[in-house]
N, C-alpha and C positions, 0 to 999 in steps of 0.2 A: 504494500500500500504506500502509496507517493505522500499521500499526506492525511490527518487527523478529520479531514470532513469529506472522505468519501464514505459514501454508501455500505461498501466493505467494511469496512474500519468497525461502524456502528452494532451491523452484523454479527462479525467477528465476537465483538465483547457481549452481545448476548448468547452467544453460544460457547462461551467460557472457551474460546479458541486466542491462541497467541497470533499476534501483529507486527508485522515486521516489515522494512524495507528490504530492497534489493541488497544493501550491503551487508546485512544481517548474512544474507546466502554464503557472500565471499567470506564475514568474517568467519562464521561457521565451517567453511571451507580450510580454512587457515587454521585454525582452530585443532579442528579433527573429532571436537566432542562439542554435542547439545549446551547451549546456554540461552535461556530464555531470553528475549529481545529487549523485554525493560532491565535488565544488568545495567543497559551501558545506552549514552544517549544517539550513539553511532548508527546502533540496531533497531533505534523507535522510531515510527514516522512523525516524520514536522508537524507540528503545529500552522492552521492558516493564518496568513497574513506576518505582520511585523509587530517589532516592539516599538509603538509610536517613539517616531522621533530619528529614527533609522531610513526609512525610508530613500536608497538613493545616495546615501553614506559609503564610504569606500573603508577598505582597512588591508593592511598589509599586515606580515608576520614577521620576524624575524630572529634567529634563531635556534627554533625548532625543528626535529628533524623526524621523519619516518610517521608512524602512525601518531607520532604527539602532535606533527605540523597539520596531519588530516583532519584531526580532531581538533585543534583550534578553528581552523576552517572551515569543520561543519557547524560547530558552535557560532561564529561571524557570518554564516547562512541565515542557522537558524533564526538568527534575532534581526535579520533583512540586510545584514551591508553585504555588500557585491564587494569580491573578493578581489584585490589587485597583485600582480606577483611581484612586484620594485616598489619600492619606496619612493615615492617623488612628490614632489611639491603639493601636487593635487589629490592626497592619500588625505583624508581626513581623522584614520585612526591608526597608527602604529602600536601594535603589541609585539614588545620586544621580552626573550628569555633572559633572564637575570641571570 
């Protein structure tokens, strides 16, 4: 399920069935053993829309590497900024690793 207000989704939770994104599959793949989808925010579908105020905001990462960088970036999805890969002027949010 792509995100938290399809039809599906709704379904699912009445039929006491687990919910999952497409990455859930890979992770699971990677993996090699079952972990239910709400563990981890990778595995669960979006919520619709944005967190007011985001809208059209940009944010860059920087020094992150491997599935922590993924995971920053689905988090900067999730809450609506569109994701930039450089740092430049016109980045409105840099998250940088300490």
């Amino acid at each position: 399920v792509e995100n938290r207000s399809q039809d599906e989704y709704g379904l699912a939770g009445l039929h006491n069935k687990y919910v999952s994104n497409k990455q859930w599959l890979i992770n699971t793949s990677y993996r090699e053993e079952f972990h239910a989808p709400t563990m981890t925010i990778m595995d669960y579908p979006l919520p619709i829309g944005a967190v007011p105020g985001s809208h059209n905001k940009t944010f860059s990462i920087e020094g992150f590497l491997g599935m922590e960088r993924q995971y920053v970036k689905y988090v900067g999805h999730a809450i609506g900024f569109v994701f930039c890969p450089f740092i430049c002027p016109e980045v409105d949010y840099a998250i940088f690793k300490r």
